[in-house]
N, C-alpha and C positions, 0 to 999 in steps of 0.2 A: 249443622246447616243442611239444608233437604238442597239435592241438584236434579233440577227436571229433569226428564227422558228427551224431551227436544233440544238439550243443549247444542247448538252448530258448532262451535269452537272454545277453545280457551288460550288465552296468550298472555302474555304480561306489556305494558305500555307506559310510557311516560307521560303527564299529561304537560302539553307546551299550551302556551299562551301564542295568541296568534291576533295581533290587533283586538279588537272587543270581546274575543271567545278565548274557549280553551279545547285545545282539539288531543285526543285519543287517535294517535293510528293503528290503520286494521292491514297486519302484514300483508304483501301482496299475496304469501300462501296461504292461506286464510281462505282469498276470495275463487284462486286459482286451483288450490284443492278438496278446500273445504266446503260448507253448508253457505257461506255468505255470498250476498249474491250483490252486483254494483248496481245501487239504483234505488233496492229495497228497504223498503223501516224497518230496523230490530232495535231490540231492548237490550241494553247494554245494563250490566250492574259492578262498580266498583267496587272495588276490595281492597284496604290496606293491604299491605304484605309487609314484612320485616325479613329482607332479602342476607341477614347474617343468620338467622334461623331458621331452617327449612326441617327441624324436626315434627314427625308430627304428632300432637297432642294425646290421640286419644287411636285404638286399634278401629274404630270408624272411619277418623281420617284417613286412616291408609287402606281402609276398601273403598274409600268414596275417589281416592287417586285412582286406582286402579280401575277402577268404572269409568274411568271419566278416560283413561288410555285407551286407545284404539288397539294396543299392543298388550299382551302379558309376560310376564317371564317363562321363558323356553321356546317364544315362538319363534320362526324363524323365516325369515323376507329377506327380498332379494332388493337391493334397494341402492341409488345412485350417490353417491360424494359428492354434495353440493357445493363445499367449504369445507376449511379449515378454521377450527376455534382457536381461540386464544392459547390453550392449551398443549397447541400442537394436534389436537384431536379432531377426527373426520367427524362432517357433521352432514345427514340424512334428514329425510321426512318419512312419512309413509300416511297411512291413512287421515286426514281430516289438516294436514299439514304438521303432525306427531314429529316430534324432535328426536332422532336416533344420533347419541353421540358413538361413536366408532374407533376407536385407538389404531395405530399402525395402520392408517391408509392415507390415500393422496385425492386432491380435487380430481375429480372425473373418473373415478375407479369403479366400476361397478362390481358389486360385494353380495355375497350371501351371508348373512348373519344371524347367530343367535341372540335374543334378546337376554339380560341377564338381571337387571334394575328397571325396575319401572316406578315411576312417580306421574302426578300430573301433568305436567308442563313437560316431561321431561325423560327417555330413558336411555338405558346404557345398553352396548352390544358390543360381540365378540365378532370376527371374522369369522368363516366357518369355511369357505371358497372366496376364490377370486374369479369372474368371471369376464371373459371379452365384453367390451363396452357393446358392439353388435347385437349379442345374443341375445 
């Protein structure tokens, strides 16, 4: 699959039914940190997914992830605890509204970390500092 160079975002979504339609929501960080803008027309294209297998097929797949991450492994940002996942795990944004899940920290901690997993939708990172919310 070819992914253009204008890509604005990528998310995953449910589609609900809503009287005569069927609506797709576009997370608030999306429009808040991302390329999307409220108001605007864009092209949306849906995509099955089979959410018990997130291997990926082919060594393309997994540079077409990693282009499509605003993040790579080793980088490291300085980034806020928005939530806590189901997992017990911290959960971050960063560029374009990039998902940084975070182990061993709390809502509202602001964290240096290292990236260490990277996938599309998706990566993982280390503590590296802990920093005053302030700073």
């Amino acid at each position: 699959m070819q992914i253009p160079d204008n890509l604005l975002c990528l998310f995953s979504a449910r589609v609900d039914e809503q009287r005569d339609s069927y609506v797709l929501e576009v997370p608030k960080q999306e429009v808040t940190t991302g390329g999307v803008q409220v108001g605007d027309v864009h092209r949306v294209a849906v995509f099955a997914t089979d959410t018990t297998d997130d291997t990926p097929t082919s060594h393309e797949a997994v540079q077409n992830r990693e282009r499509l991450a605003p993040v790579e492994k080793g980088d490291q940002r300085t980034v806020d605890i928005e939530d806590i996942g189901e997992q017990g795990d911290g959960i971050a944004r960063t560029d374009r509204g990039y998902v940084l899940i975070v182990p061993d920290t709390e809502k509202g901690e602001r964290v240096t970390v290292e990236v260490t997993d990277v996938s599309e939708s998706v990566g993982f990172a280390d503590v590296v500092e802990r920093k005053p919310y302030y700073e």
